[in-house]
C-alpha positions as CSV (number, residue, x, y, z in Angstrom):
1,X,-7.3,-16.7,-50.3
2,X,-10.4,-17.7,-51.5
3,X,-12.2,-15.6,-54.3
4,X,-16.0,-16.3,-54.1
5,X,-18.8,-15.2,-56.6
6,X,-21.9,-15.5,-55.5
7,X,-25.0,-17.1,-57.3
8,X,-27.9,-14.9,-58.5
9,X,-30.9,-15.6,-56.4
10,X,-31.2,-13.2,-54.1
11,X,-33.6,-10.5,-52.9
12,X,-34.7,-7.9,-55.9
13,X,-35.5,-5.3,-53.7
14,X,-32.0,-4.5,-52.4
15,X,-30.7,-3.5,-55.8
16,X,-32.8,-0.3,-55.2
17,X,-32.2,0.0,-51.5
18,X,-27.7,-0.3,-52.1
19,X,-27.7,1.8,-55.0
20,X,-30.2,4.3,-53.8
21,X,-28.3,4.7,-50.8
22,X,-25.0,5.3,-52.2
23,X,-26.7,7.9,-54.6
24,X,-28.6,9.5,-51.8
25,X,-25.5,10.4,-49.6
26,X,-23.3,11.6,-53.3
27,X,-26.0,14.0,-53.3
28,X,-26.2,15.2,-49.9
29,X,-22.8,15.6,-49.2
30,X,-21.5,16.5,-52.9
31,X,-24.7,18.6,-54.2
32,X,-22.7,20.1,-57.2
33,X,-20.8,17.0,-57.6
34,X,-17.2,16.3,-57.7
35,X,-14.6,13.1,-58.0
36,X,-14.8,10.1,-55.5
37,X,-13.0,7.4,-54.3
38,X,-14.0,4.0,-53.5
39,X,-12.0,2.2,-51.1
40,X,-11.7,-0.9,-52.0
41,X,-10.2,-3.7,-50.3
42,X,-11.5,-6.7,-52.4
43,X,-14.0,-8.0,-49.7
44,X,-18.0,-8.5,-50.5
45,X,-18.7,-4.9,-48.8
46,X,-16.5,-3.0,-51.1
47,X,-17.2,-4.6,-54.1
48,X,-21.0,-4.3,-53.4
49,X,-19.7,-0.5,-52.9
50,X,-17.9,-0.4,-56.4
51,X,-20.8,-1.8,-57.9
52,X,-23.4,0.1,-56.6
53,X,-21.3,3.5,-56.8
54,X,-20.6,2.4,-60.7
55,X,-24.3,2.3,-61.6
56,X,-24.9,5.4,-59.5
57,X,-22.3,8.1,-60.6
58,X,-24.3,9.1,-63.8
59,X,-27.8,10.1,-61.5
60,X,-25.0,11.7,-58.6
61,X,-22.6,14.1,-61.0
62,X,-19.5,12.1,-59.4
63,X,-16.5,10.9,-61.3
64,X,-15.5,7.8,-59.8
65,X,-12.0,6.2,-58.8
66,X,-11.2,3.3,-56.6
67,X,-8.2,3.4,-54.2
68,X,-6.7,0.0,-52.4
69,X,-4.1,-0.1,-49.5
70,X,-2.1,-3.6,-49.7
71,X,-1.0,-4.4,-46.1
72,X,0.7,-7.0,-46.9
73,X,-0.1,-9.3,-43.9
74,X,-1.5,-11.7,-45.6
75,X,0.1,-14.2,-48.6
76,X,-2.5,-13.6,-50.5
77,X,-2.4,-9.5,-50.4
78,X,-0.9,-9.5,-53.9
79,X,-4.0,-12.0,-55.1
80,X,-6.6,-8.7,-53.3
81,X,-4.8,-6.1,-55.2
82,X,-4.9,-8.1,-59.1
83,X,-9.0,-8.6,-58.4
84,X,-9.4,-5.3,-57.3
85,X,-7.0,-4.0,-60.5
86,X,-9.9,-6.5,-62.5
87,X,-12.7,-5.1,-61.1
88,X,-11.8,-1.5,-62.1
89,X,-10.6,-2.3,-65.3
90,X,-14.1,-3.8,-65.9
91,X,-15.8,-0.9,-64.8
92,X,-13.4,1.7,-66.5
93,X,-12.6,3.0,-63.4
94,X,-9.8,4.2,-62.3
95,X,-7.6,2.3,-59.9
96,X,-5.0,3.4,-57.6
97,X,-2.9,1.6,-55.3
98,X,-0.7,2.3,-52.0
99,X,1.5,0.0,-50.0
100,X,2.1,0.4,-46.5
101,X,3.8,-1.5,-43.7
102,X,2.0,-1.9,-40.7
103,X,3.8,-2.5,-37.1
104,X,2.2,-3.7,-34.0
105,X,1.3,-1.1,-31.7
106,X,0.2,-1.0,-28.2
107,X,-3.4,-1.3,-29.1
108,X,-2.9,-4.2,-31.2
109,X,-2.2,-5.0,-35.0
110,X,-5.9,-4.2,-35.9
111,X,-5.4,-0.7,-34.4
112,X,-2.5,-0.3,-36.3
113,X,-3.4,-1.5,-40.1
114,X,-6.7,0.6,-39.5
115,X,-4.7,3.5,-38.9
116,X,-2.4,3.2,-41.5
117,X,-4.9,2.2,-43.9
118,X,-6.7,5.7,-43.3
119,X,-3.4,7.5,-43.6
120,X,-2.9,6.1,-47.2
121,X,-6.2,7.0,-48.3
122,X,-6.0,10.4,-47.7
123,X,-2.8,10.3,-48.8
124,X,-4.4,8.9,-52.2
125,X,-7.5,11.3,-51.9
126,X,-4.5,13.9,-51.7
127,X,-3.0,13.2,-54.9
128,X,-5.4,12.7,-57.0
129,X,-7.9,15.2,-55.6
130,X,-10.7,14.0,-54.8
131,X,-13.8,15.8,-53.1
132,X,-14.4,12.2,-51.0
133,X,-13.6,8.5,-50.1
134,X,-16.5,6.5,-50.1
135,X,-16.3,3.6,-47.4
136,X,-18.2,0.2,-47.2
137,X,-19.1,0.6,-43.5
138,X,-22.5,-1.2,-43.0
139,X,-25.4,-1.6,-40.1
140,X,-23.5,-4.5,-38.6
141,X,-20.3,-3.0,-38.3
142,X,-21.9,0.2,-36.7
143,X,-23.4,-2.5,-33.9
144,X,-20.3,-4.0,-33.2
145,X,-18.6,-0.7,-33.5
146,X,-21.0,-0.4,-30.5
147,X,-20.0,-3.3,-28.9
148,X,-16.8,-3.2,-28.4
149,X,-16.8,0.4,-27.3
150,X,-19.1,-0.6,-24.4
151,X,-16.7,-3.4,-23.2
152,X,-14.0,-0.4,-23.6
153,X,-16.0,1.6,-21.6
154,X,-16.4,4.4,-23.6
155,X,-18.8,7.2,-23.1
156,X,-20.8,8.7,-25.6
157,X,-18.3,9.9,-28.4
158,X,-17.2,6.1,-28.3
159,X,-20.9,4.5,-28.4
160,X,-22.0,7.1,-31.5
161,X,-20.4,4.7,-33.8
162,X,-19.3,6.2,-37.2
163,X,-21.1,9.1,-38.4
164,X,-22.4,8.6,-42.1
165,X,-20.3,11.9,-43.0
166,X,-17.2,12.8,-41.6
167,X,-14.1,14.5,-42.3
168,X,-11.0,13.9,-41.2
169,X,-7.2,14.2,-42.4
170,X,-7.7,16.7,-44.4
171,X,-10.8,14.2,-46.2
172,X,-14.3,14.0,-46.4
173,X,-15.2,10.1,-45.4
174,X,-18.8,8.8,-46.5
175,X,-20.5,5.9,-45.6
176,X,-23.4,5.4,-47.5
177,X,-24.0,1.7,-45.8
178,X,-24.4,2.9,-42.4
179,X,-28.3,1.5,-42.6
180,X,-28.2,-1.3,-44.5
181,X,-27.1,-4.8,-42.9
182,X,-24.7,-7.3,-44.1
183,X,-27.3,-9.4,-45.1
184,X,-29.0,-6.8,-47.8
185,X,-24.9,-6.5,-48.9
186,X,-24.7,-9.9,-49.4
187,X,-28.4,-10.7,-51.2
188,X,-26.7,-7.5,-53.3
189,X,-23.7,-8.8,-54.4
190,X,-25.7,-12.7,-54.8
191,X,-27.7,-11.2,-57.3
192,X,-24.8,-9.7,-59.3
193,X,-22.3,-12.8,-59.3
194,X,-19.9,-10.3,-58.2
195,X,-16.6,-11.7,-57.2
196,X,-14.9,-10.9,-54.4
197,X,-12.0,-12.1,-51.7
198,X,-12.4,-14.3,-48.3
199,X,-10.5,-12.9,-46.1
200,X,-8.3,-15.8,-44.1
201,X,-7.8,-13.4,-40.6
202,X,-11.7,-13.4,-40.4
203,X,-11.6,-16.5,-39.0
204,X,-9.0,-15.6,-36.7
205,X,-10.7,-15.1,-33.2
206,X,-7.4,-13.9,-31.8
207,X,-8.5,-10.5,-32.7
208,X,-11.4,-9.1,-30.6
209,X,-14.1,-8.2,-33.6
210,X,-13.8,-11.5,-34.6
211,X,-14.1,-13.3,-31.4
212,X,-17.4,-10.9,-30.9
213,X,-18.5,-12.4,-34.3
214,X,-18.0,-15.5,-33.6
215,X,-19.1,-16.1,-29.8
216,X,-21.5,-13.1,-28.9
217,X,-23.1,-11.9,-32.0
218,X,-25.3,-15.3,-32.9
219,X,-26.5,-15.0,-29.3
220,X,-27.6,-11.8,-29.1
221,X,-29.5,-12.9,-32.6
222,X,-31.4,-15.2,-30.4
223,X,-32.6,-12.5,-27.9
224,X,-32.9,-9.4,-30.1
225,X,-34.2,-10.1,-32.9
226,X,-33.8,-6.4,-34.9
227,X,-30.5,-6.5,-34.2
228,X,-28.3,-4.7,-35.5
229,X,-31.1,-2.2,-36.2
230,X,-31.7,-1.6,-32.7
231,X,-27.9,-0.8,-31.8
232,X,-27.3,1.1,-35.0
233,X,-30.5,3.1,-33.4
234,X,-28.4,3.4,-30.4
235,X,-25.6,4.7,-31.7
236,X,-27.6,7.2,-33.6
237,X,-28.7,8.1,-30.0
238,X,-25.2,8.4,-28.5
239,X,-24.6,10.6,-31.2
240,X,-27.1,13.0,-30.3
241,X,-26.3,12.9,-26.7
242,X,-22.9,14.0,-27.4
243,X,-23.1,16.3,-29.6
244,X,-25.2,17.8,-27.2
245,X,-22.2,17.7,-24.5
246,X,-19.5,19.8,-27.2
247,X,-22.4,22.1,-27.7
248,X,-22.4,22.6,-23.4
249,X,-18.5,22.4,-23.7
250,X,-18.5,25.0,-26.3
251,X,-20.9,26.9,-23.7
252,X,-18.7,26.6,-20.8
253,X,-15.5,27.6,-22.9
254,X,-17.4,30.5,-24.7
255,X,-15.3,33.1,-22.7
256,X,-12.4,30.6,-21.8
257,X,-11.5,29.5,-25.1
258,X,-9.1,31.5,-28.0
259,X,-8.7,28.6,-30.5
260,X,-5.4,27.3,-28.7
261,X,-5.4,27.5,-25.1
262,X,-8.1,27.0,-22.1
263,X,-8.4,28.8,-19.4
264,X,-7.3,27.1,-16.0
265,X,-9.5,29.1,-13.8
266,X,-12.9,28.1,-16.0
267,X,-12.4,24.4,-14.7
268,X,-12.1,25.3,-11.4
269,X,-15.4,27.1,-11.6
270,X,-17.3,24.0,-13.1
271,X,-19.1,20.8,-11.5
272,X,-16.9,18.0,-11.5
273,X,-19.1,16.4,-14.1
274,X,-18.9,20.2,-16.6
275,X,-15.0,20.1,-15.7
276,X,-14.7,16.8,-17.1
277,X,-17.2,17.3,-20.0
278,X,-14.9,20.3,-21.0
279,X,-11.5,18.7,-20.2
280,X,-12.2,15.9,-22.9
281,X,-13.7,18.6,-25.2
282,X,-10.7,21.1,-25.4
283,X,-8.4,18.1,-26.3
284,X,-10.1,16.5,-28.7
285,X,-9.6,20.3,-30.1
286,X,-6.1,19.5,-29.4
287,X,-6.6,16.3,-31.7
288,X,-5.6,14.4,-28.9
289,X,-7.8,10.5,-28.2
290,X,-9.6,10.6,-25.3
291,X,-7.9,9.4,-21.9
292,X,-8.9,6.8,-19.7
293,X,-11.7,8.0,-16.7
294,X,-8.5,7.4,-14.1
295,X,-6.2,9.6,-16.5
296,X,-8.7,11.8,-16.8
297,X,-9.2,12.4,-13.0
298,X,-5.8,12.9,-12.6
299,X,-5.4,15.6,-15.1
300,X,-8.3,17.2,-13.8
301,X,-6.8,17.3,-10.4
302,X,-3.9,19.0,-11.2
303,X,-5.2,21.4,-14.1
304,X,-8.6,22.8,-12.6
305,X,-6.7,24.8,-9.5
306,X,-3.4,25.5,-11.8
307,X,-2.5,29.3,-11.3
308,X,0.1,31.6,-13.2
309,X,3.5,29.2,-14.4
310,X,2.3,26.0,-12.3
311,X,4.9,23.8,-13.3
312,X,2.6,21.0,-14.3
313,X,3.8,18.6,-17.6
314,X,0.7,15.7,-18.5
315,X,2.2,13.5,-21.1
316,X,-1.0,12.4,-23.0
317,X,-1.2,10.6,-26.4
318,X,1.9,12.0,-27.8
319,X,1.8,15.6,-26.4
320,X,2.5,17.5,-23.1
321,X,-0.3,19.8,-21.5
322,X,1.2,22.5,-19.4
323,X,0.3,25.7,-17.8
324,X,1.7,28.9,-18.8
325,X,0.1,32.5,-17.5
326,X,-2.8,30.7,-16.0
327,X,-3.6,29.3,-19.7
328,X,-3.7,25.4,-20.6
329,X,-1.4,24.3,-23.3
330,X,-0.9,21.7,-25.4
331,X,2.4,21.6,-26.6
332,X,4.8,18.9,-28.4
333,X,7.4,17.0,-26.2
334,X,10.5,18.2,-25.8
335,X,13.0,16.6,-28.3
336,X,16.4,14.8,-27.1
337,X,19.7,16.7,-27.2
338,X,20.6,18.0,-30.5
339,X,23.1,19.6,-32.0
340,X,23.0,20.6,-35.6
341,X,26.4,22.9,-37.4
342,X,25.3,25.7,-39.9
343,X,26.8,26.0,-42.6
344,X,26.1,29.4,-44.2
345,X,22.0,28.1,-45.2
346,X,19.1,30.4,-45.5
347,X,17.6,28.1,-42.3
348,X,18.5,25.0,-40.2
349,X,15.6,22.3,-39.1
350,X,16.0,20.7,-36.0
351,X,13.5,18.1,-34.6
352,X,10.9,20.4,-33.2
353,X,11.0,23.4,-35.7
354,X,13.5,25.3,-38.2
355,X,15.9,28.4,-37.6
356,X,16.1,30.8,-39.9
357,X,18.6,33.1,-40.8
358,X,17.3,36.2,-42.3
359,X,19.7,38.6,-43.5
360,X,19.6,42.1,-42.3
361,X,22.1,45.5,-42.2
362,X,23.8,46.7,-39.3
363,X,21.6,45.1,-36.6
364,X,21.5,41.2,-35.8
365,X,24.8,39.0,-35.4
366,X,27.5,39.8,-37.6
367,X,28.2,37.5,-40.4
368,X,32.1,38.8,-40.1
369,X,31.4,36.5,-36.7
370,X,30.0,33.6,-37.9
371,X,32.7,33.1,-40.7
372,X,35.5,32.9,-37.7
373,X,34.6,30.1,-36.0
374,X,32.4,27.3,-36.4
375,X,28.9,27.6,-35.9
376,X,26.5,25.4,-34.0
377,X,22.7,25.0,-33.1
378,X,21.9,23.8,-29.7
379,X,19.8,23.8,-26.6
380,X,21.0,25.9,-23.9
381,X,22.8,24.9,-20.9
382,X,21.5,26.1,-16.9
383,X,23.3,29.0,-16.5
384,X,24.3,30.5,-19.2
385,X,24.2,34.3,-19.3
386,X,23.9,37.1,-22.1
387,X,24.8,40.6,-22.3
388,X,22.7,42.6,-25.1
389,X,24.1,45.5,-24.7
390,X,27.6,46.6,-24.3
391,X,26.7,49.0,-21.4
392,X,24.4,46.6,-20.3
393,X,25.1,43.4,-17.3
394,X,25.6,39.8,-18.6
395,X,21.8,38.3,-17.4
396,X,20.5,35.0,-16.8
397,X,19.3,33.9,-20.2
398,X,16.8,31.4,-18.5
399,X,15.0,35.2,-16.6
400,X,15.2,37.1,-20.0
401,X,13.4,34.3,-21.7
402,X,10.7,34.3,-18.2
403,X,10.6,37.7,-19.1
404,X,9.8,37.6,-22.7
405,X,6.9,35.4,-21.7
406,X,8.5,32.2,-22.9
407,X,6.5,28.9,-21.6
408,X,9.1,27.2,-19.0
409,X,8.9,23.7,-21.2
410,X,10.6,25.6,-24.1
411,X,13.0,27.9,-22.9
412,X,15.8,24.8,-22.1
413,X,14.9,23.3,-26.0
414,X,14.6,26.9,-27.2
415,X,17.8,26.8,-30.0
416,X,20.4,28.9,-29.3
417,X,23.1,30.1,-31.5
418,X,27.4,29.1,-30.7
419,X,30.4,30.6,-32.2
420,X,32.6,27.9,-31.0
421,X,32.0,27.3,-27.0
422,X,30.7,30.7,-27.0
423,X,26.8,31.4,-26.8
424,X,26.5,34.0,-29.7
425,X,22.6,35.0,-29.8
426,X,19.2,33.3,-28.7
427,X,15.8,33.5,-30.8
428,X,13.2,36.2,-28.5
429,X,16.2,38.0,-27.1
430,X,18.5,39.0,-29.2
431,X,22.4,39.0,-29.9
432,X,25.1,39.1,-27.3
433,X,27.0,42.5,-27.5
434,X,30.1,41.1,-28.9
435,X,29.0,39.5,-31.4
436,X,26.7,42.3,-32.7
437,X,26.5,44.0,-35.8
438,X,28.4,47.4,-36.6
439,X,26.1,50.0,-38.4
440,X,25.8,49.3,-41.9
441,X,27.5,46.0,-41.0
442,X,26.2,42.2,-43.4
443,X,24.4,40.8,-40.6
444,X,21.4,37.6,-40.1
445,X,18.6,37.8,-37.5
446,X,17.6,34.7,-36.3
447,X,13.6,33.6,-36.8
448,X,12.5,30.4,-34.8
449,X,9.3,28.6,-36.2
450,X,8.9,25.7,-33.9
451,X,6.7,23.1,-34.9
């Protein structure tokens, strides 16, 4: 690691220009103040951050604290965490720290930290309740941001680049930095002598944001000359222009929309182009990342003609989308076979929602029954059959639950309740006769809150 402090000639003028922007944001985003976080990873755009959100708390109403994540892929993460612990400390502000473990993912270790890293800051922001996390985000970052989108692909949600307020995991995320370039943050921290950490990866051109550093960004120097004004300008661009496509897709699903589900029949009725503008708006409502064009197409294909059950299952970024009643739905996948005992607890959790077991008198399985014989939670079996009342047939359970207007993907991981070998009850339908409650009878009703 190498811990740099920069000399103190440097440009006046961004003293003004770093703080003022930090304070400008604290008071358009927090107008009757608040506490916020700095996140602070040790590097010159942080601790220009720190400094500048130190100097600028008074003018903004803010209570500040400073929050660092310690990855630990690097030998010298303990090194980033004492400098950051010493920066605070000279300050007098507040320092917290989280530790995380990152694991390589499909899109690649950078992916993976960055999304832990997020996940421990609001975790922070959480705990010690804070209105916002300020983040050191700058003009250059925004460009490459840009950049790397574009040789993604992306359309214009990717190209917008970071918005300068944003909330997200339960946190409000501000970037004060977004028009200031890395050059103004380092003639900032120059003129303050502040210290601050080298980090060895940088150099690494292994990883993509790197390599663009390293091989594209000097050339395109050469040939734009306001960059990365002129692609922060873009991205402020894209982010009009897709803004402007939810506001059509909010349009378009005005009648076709309850807050859950979609309507199948409303894509079917739309251009190709509207179908797949609202497609990709309904599930980032789901909170789902945006599939690929191909992906796209292909759910498209299937979803925009979908009538009544269509027995349609899209696995996308962690989630199913099926149909049910003519409805799209995004719904968790089904879990592997479980099997969990009860043993006499108010509820049960299993891996896609808990059982409860609310007692009741003289309706609801008898509790005389589920002292006789062991008791266990399981999916259901093809087949199996229940009678619900004792002058009633033994049905199909799979056409009661149809019936009840139970989605096809949850009626074979719907739990269902044994005595023994002997299906008992099932959550939605009710209690087979035999193992019902006698008037007046110590009883439970079962309550299933999937997840």
């Amino acid at each position: 690691m190498a811990v740099t402090r920069r000399s103190r000639r440097a440009d006046g003028d961004s003293i003004d220009v770093v703080r003022g922007a930090v304070v400008t944001l604290l008071r358009e985003a927090l107008p009757d103040g608040g506490t916020v976080a700095v996140a602070l990873s040790g590097g010159r755009d942080s601790v220009a951050l720190l400094d500048a959100a130190a100097h600028g708390a008074t003018s903004a109403s803010v209570r500040l604290v400073a929050f660092h994540v310690h990855h630990g892929l690097s030998a010298h993460a303990d090194d980033w965490a004492r400098l950051c612990r010493d920066a605070c400390a000279a300050c007098d502000i507040p320092f917290a720290l989280a530790r995380v473990e990152v694991e390589a993912a499909c899109d690649g270790i950078e992916a993976s930290a960055r999304a832990r890293r997020y996940d421990a800051l609001a975790t922070l922001a959480r705990a010690h309740r804070v209105d916002a996390v300020l983040l050191a985000h700058h003009a250059d970052d925004q460009a490459e941001t840009m950049l790397l989108q574009l040789a993604r692909g992306a359309g214009p949600h990717g190209l917008a680049g970071m918005p300068a307020i944003a909330s997200g995991r339960g946190t409000l995320w501000l970037r004060p930095f977004l028009g200031l370039s890395r050059a103004k943050l380092d003639a900032y921290v120059a003129r303050h002598a502040l210290a601050y950490v080298d980090d060895d990866s940088n150099a690494n051109t292994r990883f993509r944001r790197n390599a663009l550093r390293a091989h594209m960004i000097p050339a395109l120097r050469e040939i734009a000359p306001g960059y990365p004004g002129t692609l922060a300008r873009a991205a402020n661009l894209q982010a009009d222009a897709a803004a402007l496509l939810d506001e059509l897709a909010a349009l378009d699903a005005t009648s076709a929309f309850d807050g859950k589900n979609l309507d199948a029949t409303t894509l079917g009725s739309l251009s190709e182009a509207r179908a797949r503008n609202l497609l990709r708006w309904f599930l980032r409502e789901q909170r789902l990342r945006a599939p690929s064009a191909v992906r796209l197409a292909q759910m498209l294909s299937q979803l925009r003609h979908a009538r009544g059950d269509a027995r349609i299952s899209l696995v996308h970024d962690g989630a199913e989308v099926g149909v049910h009643r003519g409805r799209i739905v995004v719904h968790r996948i089904a879990p592997a076979p479980y099997a969990q005992p009860w043993y006499g607890g108010a509820s049960v959790d299993l891996p896609h929602g808990t059982l409860h077991f609310v007692p009741t008198l003289g309706s609801g399985i008898a509790a005389r029954c589920l002292a006789s014989a062991a008791v266990t939670i399981r999916a259901g079996k093809p087949g199996e059959r229940l009678m619900r009342s004792a002058r009633g047939s033994r049905r199909s359970v799979a056409e009661l639950l149809r019936e009840a207007g139970v989605p096809g993907w949850a009626r074979t991981t719907l739990p269902r309740l044994y005595c023994g070998d002997t299906l008992a009850a099932v959550p939605y339908l009710g209690v087979d006769a035999a193992f019902a409650a006698q008037p007046d009878e110590r009883a439970f009703r079962l309550d299933w809150r999937p997840r």
